[in-house]
TORPA-4810 file (N, C-alpha, C, O; in nm, 3 decimals):
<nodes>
NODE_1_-4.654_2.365_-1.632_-4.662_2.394_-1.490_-4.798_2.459_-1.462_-4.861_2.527_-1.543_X
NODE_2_-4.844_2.420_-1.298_-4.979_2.480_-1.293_-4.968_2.630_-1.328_-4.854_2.666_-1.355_X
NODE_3_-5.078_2.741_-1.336_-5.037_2.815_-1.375_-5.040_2.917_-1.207_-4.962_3.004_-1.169_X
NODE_4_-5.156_2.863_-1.143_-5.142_2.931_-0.988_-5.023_2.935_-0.886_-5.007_3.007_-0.787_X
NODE_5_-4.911_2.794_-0.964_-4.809_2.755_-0.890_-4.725_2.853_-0.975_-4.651_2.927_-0.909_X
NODE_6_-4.723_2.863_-1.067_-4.643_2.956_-1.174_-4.645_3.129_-1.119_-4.545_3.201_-1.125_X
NODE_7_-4.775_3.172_-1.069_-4.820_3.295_-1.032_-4.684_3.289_-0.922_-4.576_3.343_-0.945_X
NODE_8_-4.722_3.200_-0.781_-4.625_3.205_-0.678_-4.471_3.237_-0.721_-4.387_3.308_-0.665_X
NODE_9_-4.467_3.194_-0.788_-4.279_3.095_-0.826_-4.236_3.286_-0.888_-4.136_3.344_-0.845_X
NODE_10_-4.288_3.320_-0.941_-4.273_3.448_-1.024_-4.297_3.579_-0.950_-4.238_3.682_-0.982_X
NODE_11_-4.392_3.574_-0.842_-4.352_3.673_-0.732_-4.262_3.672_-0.637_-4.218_3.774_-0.585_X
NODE_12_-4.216_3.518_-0.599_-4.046_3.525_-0.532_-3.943_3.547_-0.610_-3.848_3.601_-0.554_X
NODE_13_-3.923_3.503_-0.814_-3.851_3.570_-0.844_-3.786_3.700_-0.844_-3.671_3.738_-0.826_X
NODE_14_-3.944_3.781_-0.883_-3.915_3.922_-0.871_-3.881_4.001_-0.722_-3.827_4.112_-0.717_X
NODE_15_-3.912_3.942_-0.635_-3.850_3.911_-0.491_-3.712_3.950_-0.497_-3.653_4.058_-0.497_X
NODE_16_-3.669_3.794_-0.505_-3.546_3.783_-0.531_-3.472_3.834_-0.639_-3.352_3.818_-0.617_X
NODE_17_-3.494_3.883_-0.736_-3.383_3.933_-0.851_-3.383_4.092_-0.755_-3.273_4.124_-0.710_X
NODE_18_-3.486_4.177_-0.726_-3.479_4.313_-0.606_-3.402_4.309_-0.504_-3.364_4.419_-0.464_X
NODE_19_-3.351_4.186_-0.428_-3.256_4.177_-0.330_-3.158_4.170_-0.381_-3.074_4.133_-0.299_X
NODE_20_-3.092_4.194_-0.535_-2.899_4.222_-0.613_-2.914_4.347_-0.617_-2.817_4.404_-0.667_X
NODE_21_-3.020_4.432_-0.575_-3.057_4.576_-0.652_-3.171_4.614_-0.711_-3.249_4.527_-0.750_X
NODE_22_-3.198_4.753_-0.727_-3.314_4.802_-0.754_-3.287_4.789_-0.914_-3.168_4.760_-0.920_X
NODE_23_-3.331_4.795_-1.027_-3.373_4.747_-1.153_-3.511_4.845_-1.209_-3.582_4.924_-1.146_X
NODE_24_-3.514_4.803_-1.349_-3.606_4.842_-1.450_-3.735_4.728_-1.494_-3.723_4.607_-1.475_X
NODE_25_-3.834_4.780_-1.544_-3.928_4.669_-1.576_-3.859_4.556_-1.697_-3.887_4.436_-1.695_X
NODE_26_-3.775_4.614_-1.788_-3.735_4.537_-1.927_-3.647_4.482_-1.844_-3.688_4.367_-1.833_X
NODE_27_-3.558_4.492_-1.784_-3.449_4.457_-1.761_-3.486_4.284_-1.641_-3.420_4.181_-1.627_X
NODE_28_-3.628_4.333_-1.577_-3.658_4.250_-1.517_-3.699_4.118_-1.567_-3.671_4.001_-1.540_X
NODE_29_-3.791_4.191_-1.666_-3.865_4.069_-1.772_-3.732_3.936_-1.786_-3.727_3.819_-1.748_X
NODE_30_-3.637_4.028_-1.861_-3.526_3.916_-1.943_-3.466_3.821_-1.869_-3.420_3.714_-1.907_X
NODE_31_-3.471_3.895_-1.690_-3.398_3.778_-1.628_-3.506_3.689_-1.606_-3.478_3.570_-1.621_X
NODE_32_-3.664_3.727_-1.562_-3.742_3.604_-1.517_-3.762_3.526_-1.650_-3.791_3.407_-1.646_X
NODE_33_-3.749_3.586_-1.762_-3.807_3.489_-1.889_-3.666_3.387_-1.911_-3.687_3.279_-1.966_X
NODE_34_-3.545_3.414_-1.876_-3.446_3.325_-1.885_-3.505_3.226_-1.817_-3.506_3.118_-1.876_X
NODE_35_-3.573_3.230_-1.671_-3.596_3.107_-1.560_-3.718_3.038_-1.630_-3.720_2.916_-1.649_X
NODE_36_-3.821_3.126_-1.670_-3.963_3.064_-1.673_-4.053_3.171_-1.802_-4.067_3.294_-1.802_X
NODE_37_-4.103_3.064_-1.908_-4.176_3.172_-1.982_-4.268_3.227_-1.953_-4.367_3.157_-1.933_X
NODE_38_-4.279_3.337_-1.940_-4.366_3.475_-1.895_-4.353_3.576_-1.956_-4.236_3.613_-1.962_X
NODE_39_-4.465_3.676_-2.034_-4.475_3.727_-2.120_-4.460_3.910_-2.045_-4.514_3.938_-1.938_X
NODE_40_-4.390_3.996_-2.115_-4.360_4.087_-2.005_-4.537_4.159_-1.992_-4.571_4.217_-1.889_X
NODE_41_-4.617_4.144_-2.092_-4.727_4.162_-2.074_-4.772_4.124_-1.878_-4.785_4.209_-1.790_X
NODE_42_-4.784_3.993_-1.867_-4.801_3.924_-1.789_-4.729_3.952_-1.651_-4.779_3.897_-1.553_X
NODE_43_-4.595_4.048_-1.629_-4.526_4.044_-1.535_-4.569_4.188_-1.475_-4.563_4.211_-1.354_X
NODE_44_-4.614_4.286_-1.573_-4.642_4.430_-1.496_-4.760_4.459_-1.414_-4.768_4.556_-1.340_X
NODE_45_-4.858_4.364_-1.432_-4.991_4.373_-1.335_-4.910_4.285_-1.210_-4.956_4.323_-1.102_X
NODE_46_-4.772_4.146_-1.185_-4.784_4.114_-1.125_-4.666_4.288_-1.021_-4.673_4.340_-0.909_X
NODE_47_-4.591_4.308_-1.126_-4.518_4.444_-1.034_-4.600_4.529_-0.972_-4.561_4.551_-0.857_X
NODE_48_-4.710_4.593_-1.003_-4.830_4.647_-0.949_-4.871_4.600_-0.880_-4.841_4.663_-0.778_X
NODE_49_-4.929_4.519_-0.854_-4.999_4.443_-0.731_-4.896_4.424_-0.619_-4.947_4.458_-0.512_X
NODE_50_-4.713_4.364_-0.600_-4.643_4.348_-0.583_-4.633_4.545_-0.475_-4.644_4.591_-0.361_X
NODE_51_-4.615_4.577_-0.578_-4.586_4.726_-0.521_-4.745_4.799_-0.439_-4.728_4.889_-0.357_X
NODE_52_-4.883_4.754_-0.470_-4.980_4.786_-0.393_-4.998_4.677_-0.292_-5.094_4.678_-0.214_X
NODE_53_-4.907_4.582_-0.293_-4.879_4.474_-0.104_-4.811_4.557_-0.063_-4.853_4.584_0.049_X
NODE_54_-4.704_4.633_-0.094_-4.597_4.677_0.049_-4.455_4.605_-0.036_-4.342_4.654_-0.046_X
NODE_55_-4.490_4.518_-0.072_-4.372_4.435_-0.123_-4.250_4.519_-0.188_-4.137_4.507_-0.141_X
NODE_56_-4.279_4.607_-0.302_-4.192_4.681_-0.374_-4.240_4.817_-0.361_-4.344_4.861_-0.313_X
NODE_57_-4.127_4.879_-0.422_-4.146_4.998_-0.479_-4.093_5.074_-0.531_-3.970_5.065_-0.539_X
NODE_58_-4.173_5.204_-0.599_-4.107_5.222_-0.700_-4.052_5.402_-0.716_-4.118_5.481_-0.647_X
NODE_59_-3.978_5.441_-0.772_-3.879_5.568_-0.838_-3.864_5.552_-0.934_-3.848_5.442_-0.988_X
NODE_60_-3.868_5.751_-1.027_-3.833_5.722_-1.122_-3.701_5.801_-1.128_-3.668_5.889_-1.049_X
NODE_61_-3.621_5.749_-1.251_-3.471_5.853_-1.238_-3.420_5.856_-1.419_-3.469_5.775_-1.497_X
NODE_62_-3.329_5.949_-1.460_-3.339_5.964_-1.596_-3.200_5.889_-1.641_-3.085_5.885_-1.597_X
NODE_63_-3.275_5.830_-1.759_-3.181_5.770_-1.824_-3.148_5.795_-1.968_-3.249_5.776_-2.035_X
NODE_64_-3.028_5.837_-2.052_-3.043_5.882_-2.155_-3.164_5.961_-2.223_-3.231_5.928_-2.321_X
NODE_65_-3.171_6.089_-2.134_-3.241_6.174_-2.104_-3.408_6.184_-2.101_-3.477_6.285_-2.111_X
NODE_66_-3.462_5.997_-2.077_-3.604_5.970_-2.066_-3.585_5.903_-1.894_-3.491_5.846_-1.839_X
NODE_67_-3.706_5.937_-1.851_-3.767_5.851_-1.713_-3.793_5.743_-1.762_-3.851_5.700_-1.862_X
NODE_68_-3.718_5.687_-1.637_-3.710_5.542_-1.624_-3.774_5.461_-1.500_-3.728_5.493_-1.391_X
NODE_69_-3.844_5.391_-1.501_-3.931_5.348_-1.352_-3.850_5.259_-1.325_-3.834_5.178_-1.417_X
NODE_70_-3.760_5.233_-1.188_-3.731_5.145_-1.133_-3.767_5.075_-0.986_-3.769_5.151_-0.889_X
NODE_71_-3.783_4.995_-0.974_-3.856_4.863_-0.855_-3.750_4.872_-0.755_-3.633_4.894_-0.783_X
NODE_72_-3.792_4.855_-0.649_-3.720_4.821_-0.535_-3.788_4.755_-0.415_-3.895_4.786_-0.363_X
NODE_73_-3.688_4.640_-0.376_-3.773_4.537_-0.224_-3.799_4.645_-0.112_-3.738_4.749_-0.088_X
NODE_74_-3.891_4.598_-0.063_-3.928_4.688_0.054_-3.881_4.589_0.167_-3.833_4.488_0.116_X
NODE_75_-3.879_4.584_0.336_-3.864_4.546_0.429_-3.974_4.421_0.419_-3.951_4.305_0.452_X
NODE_76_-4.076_4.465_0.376_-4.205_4.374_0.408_-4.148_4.282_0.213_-4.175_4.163_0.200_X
NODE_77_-4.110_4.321_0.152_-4.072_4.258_0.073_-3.980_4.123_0.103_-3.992_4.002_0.085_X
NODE_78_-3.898_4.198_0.151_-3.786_4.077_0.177_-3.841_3.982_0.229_-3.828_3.866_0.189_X
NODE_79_-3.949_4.036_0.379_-3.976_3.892_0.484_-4.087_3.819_0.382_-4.084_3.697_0.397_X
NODE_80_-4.194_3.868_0.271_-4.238_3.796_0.253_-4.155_3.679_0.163_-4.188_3.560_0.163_X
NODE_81_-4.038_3.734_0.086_-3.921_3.650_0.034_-3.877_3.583_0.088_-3.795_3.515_0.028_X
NODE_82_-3.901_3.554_0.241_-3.816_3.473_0.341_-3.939_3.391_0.369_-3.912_3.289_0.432_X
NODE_83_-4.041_3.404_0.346_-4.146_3.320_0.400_-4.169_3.245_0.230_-4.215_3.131_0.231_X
NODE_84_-4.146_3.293_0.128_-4.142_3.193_-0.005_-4.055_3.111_0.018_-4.091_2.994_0.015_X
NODE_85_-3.942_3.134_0.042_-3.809_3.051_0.080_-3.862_2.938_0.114_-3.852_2.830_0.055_X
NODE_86_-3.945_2.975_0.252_-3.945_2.844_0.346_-4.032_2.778_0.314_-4.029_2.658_0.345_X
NODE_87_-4.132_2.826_0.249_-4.256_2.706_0.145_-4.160_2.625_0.047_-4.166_2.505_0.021_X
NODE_88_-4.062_2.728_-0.005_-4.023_2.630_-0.118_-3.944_2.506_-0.118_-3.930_2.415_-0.199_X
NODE_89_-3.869_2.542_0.062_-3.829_2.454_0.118_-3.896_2.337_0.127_-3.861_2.232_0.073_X
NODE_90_-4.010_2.355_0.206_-4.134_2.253_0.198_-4.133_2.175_0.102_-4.095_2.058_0.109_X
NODE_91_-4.164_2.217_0.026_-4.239_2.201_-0.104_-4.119_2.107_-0.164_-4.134_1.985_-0.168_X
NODE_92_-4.016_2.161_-0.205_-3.886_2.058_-0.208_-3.856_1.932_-0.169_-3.820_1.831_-0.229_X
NODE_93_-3.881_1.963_-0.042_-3.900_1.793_-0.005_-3.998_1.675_-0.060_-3.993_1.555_-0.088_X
NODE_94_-4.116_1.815_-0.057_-4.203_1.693_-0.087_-4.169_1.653_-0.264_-4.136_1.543_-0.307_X
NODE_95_-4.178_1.708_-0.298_-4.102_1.667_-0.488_-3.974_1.576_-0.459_-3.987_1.472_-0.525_X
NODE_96_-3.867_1.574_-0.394_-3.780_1.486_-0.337_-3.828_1.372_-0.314_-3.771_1.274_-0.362_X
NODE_97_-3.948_1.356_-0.231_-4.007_1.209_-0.214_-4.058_1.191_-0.333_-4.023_1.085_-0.384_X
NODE_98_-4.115_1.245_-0.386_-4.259_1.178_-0.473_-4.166_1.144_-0.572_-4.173_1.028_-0.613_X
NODE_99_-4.021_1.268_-0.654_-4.013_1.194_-0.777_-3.815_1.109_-0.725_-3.717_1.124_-0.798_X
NODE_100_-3.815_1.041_-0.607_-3.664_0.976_-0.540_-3.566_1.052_-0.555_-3.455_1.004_-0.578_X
NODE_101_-3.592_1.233_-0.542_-3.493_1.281_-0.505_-3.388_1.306_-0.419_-3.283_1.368_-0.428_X
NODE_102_-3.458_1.221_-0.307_-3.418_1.245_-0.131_-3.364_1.119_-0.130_-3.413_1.010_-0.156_X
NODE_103_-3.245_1.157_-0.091_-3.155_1.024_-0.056_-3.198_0.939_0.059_-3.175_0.818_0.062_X
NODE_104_-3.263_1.004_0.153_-3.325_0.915_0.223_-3.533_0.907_0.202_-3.627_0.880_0.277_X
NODE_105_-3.523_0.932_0.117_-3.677_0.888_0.105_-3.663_0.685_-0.023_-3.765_0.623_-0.051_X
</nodes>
């Protein structure tokens, strides 16, 4: 997969896995690496950047008596999650035509 299209696809994940609940960085990794390989190296500059848009943010709280950083969607998070949505919508279709996914293409 391209890898710029890969960048996108992986900031609506982390999007979307923040809208079941606020979460941990490890905990995050395991669900996006189930969808798509991404190295957790690779996912914490995108949580940073993510959290210096507005998109997320972050608290820390103790867990088995160490701090723990956990992520959370912001307002401006969600809508930009709602505006991935609707590209991906797009974007869907058009992969529908090109490879006869669309029952009417």
């Amino acid at each position: 997969m391209d890898a710029q299209m890969k960048k996108g696809l992986l900031d609506a994940c982390v999007l979307h896995i923040l809208t079941k609940g606020d979460t941990y960085g490890y905990k995050l990794t395991r669900e996006i690496t189930e969808l798509m390989d991404v190295s957790e190296s690779s996912l914490y500059p995108v949580l940073r950047r993510l959290e210096t848009q507005g998109y997320l943010e972050t608290y820390s709280a103790e867990h088995s008596g160490r701090l723990r950083r956990y992520y959370r969607i912001t307002a401006s998070g969600a809508t930009r999650l709602a505006e991935y949505k609707n590209g991906l919508a797009e974007l869907k279709r058009i992969i529908d035509f090109i490879t006869g996914g669309d029952a009417n293409g």
